[in-house]
C-alpha positions in Angstrom: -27.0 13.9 19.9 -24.3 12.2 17.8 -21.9 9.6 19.3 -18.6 11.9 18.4 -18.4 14.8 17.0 -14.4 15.8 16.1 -13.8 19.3 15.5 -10.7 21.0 14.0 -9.0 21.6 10.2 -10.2 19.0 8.1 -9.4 17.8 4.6 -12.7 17.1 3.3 -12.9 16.2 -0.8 -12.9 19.4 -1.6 -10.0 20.6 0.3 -9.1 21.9 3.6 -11.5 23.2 5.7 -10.4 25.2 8.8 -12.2 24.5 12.1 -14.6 22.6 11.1 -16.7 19.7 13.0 -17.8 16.3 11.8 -20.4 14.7 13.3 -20.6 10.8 13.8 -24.0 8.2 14.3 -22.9 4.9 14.7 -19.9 3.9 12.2 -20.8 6.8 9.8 -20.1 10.4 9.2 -23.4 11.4 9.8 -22.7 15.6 9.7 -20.4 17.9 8.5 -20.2 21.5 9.7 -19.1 24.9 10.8 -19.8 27.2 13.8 -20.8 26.1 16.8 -20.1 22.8 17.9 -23.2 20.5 18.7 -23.7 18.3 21.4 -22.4 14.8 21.5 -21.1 12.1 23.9 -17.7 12.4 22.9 -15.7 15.1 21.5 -12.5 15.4 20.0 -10.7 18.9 19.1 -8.0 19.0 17.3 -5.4 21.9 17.6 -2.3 22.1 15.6 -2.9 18.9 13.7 -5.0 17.8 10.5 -8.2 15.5 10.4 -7.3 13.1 7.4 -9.7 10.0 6.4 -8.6 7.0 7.3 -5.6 5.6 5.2 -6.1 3.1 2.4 -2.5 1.1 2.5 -3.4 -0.3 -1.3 0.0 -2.9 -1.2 0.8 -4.6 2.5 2.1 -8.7 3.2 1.1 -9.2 6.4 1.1 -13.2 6.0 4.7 -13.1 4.0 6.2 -14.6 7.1 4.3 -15.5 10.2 1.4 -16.6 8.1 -2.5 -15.9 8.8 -1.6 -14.9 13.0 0.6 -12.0 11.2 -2.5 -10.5 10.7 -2.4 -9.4 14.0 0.5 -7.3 14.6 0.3 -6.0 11.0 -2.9 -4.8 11.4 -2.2 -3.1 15.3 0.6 -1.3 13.6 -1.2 0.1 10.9 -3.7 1.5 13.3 -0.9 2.8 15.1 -0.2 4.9 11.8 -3.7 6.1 11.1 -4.1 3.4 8.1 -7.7 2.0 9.1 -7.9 0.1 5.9 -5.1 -2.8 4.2 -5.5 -4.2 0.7 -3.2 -7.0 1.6 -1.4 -9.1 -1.1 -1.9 -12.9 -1.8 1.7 -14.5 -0.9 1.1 -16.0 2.3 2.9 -18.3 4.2 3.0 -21.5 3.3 0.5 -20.9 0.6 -0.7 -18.4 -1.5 -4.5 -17.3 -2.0 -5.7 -18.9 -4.9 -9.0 -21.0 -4.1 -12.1 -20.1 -2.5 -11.2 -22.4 0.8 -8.3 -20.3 1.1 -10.0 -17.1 0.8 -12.2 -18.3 3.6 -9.5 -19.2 5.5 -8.2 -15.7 5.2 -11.7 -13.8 6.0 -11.7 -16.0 9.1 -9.0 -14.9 10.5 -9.2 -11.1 9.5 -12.9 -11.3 11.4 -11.2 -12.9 14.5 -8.0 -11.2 15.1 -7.2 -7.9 12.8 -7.4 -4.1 14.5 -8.2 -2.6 11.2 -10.4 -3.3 8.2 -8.8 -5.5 5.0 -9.7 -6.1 1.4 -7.8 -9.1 0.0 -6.1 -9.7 -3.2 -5.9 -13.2 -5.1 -3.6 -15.1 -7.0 -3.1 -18.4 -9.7 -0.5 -20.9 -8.7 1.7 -21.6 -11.8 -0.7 -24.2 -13.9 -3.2 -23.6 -12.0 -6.9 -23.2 -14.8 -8.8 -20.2 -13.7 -11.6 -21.9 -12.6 -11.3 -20.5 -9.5 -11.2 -16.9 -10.8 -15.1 -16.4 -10.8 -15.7 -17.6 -7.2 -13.0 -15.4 -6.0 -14.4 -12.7 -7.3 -17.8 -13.6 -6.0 -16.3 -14.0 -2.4 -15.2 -10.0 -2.8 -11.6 -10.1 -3.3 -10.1 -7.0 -4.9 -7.5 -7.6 -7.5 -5.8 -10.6 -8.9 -1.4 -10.1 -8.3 0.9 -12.4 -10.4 5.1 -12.3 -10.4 7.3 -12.8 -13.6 10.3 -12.9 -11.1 10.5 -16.1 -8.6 11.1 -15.5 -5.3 9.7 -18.7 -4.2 8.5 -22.0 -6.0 5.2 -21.9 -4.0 4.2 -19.1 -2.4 5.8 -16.2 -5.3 6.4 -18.1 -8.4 7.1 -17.3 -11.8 3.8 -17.4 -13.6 4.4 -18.0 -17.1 3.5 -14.9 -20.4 0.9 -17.9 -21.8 -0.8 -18.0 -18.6 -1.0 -14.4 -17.8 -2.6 -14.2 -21.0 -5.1 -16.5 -19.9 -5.8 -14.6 -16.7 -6.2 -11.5 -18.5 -9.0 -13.2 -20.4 -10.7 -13.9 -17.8 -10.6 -10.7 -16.1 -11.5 -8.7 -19.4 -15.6 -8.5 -18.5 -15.1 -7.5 -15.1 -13.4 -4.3 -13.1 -11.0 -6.1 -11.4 -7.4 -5.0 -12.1 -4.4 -7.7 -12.5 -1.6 -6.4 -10.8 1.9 -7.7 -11.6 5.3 -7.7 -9.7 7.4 -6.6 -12.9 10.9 -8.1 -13.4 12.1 -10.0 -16.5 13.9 -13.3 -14.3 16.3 -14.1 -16.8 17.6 -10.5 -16.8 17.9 -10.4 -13.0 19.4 -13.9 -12.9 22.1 -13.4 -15.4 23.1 -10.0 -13.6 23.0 -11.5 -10.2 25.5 -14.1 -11.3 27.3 -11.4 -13.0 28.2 -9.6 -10.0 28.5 -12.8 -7.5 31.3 -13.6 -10.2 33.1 -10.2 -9.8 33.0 -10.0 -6.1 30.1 -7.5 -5.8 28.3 -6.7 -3.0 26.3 -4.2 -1.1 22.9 -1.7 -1.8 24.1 -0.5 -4.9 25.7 -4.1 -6.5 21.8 -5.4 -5.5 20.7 -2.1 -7.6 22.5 -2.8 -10.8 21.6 -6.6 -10.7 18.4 -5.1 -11.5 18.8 -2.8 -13.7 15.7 -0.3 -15.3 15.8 -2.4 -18.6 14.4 -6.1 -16.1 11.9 -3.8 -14.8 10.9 -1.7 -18.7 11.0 -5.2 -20.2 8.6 -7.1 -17.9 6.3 -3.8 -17.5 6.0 -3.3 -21.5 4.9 -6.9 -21.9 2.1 -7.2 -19.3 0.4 -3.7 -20.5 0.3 -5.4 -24.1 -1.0 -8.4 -22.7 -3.6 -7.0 -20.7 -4.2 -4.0 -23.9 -4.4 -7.0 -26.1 -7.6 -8.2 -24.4 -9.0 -5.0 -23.0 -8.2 -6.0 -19.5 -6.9 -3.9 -16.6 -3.1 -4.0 -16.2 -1.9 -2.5 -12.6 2.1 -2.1 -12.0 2.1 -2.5 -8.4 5.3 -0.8 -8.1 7.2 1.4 -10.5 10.8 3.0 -9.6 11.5 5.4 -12.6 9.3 8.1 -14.5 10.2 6.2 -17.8 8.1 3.5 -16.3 5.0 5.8 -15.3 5.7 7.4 -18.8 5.4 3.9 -20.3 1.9 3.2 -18.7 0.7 6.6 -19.3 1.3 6.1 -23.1 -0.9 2.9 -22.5 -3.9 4.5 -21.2 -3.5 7.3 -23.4 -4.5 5.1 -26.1 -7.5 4.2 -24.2 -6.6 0.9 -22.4 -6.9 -0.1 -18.7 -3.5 0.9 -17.3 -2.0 2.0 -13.9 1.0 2.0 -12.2 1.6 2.4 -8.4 4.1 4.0 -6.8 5.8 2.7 -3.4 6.8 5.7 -0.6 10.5 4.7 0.2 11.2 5.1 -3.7 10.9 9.4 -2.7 13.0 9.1 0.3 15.6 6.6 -0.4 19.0 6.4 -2.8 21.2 3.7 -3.1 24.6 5.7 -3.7 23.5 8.2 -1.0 22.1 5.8 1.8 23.2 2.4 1.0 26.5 2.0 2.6 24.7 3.1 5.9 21.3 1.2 5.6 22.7 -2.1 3.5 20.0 -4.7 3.7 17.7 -2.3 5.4 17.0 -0.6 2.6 16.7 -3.8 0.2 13.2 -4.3 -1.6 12.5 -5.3 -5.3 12.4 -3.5 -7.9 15.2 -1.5 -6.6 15.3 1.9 -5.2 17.3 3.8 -8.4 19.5 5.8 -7.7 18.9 9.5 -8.9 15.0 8.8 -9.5 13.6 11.2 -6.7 12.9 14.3 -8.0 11.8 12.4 -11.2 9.2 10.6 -9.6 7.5 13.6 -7.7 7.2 15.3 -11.5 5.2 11.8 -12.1 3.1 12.2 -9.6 2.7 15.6 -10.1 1.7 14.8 -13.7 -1.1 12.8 -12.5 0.4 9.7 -14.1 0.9 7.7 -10.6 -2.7 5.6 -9.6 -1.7 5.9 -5.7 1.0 5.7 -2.8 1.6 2.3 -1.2 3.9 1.3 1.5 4.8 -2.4 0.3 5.1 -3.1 4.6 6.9 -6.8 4.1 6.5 -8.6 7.8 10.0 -10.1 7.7 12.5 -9.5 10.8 15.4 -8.4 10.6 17.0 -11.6 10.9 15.9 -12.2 7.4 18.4 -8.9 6.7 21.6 -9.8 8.2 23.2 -12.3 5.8 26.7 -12.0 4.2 25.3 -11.4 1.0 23.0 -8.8 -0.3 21.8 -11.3 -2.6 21.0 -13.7 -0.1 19.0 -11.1 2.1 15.0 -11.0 1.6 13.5 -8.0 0.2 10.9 -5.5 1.7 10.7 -3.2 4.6 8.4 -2.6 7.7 6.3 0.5 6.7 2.8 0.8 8.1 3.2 3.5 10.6 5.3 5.3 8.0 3.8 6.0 5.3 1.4 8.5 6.3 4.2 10.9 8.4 6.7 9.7 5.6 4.8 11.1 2.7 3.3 14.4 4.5 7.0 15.6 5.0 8.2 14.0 1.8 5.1 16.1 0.1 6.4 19.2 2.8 9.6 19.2 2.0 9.1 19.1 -2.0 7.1 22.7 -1.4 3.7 21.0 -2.0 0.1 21.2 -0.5 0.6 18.0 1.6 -2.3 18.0 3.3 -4.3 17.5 -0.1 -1.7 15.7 -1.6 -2.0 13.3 1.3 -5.3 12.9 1.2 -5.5 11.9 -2.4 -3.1 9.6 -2.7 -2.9 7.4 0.4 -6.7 7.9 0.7 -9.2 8.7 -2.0 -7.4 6.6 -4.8 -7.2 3.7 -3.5 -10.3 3.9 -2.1 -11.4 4.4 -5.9 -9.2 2.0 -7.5 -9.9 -1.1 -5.0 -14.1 -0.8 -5.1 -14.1 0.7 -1.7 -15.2 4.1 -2.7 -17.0 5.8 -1.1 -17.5 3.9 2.3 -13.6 4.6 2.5 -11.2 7.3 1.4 -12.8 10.8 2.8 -14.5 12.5 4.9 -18.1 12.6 3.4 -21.4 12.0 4.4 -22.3 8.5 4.6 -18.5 6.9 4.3 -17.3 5.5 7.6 -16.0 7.1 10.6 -12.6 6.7 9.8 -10.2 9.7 10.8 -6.2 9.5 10.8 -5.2 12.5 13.2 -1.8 14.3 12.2 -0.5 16.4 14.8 2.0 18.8 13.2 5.5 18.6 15.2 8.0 17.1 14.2 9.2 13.5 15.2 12.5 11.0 15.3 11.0 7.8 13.9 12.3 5.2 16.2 11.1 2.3 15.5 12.1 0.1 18.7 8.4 1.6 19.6 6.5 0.4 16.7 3.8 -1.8 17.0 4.8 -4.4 14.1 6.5 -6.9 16.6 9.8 -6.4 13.9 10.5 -3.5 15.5 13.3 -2.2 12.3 12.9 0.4 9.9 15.7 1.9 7.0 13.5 5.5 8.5 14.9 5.2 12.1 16.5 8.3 13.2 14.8 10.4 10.3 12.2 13.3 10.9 9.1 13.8 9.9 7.6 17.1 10.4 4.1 15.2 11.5 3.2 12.3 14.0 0.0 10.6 13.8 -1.6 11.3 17.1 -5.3 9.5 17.1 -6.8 7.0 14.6 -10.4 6.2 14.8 -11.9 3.1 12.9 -15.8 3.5 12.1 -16.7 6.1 14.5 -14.0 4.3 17.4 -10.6 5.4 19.2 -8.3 3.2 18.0 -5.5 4.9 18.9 -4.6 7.4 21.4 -1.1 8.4 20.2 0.3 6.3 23.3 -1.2 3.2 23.0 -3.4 0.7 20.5 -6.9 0.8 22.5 -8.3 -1.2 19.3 -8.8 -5.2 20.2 -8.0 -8.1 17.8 -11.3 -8.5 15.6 -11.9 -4.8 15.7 -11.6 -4.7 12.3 -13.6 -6.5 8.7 -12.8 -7.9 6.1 -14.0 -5.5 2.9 -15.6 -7.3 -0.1 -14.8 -5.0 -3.6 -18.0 -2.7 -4.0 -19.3 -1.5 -7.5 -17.2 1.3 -8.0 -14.8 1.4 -11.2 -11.4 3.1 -11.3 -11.9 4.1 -14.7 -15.5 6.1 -14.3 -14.5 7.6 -10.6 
């Protein structure tokens, strides 16, 4: 007798499968079939929804601003959005992840107090030798991440072109991937001053400040840097096709390059909903104006690694300053993503229920080593099911489960709600309410799996 057995249309790696059950033994997926369902202790049917695998949220800060106890409410929102698995970035508050003791500090925490499972990326502190790189490594992290824009001395500097040289050397021999967040400073900084000078303000002043060149300039040199040693160069988040065009050429040439692409970059415009959202809709790079339909042809063209949500933990307070330019950057955007880029996928006239699972699920599974105990529905990978229902909702997100309780997606519809989320073979969440406990979820070490041979 299994311990669950869920029944309904699934999306299974090779596609959708209609009424079909999957049987669970322990945290695994221990059967998959068709016909009549078999006994089991609990069972789940679902009727006019989808059985997804368990989001992968491949970019998330859930230490940006309430430090290592953010992990909490992050992570009981993102169960709340069927995404059972974070790769959470480095720039914590007050200090970044970039020793071992910090690391531990970090695992700690996510064993104690998250609700879903996390893999962890590191970071260098500007000067800092990479001695520290191998035992990093060691301890499981997933990626290395690195800024060539400063948005704070300590916890997201600056790290300098001879020093990200250095850290591609010493990632060259292994599969972990260097992500970068790409904007030339003195670009941005002479434009920002530019428009303080003339007065300008607002969404689309902020989106000129930063104009496609910052963003082209800083890309191009970090996939030569990383091509000039053989080591794998990862765009964590690009906001035109040129830029996906640009990476693609890379890898066409056989070097290690990938860009990721972000989810409010295909539902967002700055000339169309920036007077409305402001500050609400601020996050660096920009959202470019135009770029939407663009973007979906990248994707479409296989040229975009995965979909991220980029969730920033900062409340709203942060937002409501005189100045755009004095406003932090980054949204809320863990129980988005999933209903966001279904009807975003819908809406464009594509399969979203495959196009879903691929790219919030199976590639970032592959590209952060977590492949194949995450990303699908397949024998042996864990029990981890996001449940779509398909009716529409009105995001509101003075019910969300991020304790920031803002979103630039409130009063927008999706066509799809997430209406279960099970984490290793457990309800986590019921559609009403988050049944999963603080230290539900594990902290994922990077398995053996490489991007480039999945």
């Amino acid at each position: 007798m299994f311990d669950l057995v869920i029944k309904g249309d699934a999306v299974l790696p090779d596609g959708l499968h209609r009424d079909c059950w999957i049987g669970v033994a322990g945290e695994k997926v221990s059967a998959i079939g068709e016909g009549e369902t078999p006994a089991a202790k609990n069972t789940h049917t679902v009727a006019n929804g989808l059985i997804l695998p368990g989001v992968v949220d491949g970019q998330t800060h859930a230490c940006s601003y309430g430090g290592l106890p953010g992990i909490q409410s992050t992570t009981r929102s993102a169960i709340a959005g069927g995404v059972t698995t974070l790769v959470d970035m480095p720039y914590d508050n007050p200090d970044p992840l970039n020793t071992k003791a910090r690391l531990d500090e970090k695992v700690a925490a996510i064993n104690a107090i998250s609700h879903a499972d996390m893999a962890l990326y590191a970071t260098l502190a500007p000067g800092q030798d990479t001695s520290e790189v191998e035992a990093l490594i060691d301890g499981g992290v997933v990626a290395f991440k690195i800024s060539t824009f400063e948005s704070n001395p300590t916890r997201f500097p600056r790290i300098s072109t001879a020093q990200v040289l250095e850290i591609f050397e010493a990632l060259a021999q292994t599969d972990i991937p260097l992500g970068v967040h790409n904007e030339d400073q003195e670009i941005v900084l002479a434009n920002i001053q530019k428009a303080k000078d003339a007065g300008q303000n607002g969404l689309v002043a902020h989106s000129h400040s930063r104009p496609p060149a910052a963003e082209l300039a800083a890309t191009a040199q970090f996939l030569e840097l990383g091509a000039g040693v053989n080591a794998h160069a990862h765009i964590v988040h690009l906001t035109t096709a040129r830029g996906f065009q640009l990476v693609d050429n890379y890898a066409f040439d056989g070097y290690r390059s990938t860009g990721e692409l972000c989810v409010h970059y295909l539902w967002f415009d700055p000339e169309k909903d920036g007077q409305l959202l402001g500050a609400k809709m601020k996050v660096n790079p920009p959202i470019r104006p135009g770029e939407i339909d663009a973007l979906w042809e990248e994707i479409l063209a296989d040229r975009v690694a995965f979909i991220s949500s980029d969730h920033s933990s900062w409340p709203i307070d942060n937002k409501l300053t005189p100045s755009i330019f004095d406003a932090g950057a980054g949204i809320p955007g863990l129980e988005t993503l999933l209903p966001s880029f279904y009807t975003a996928a819908e809406r464009h006239g594509l399969n979203a229920a495959a196009l879903t699972a691929e790219m919030l699920c199976e590639r970032p599974a592959k590209f952060f080593g977590l492949w194949p105990q995450k990303g699908a529905i397949q024998l042996g990978a864990d029990a981890d099911f996001a449940i779509l229902a398909l009716e529409p909702q009105v995001w509101d997100s003075a019910k969300a489960h991020d304790d920031l309780n803002w979103s630039p997606f409130d009063g927008l519809e999706f066509s799809a709600r997430v209406s279960s989320t099970y984490l290793r073979g457990k309800l986590m969440w019921d559609g009403n309410e988050v049944i999963a406990v603080p230290g539900a979820g594990k902290y994922l070490k990077r398995g053996q799996t490489n991007w480039f041979d999945t």
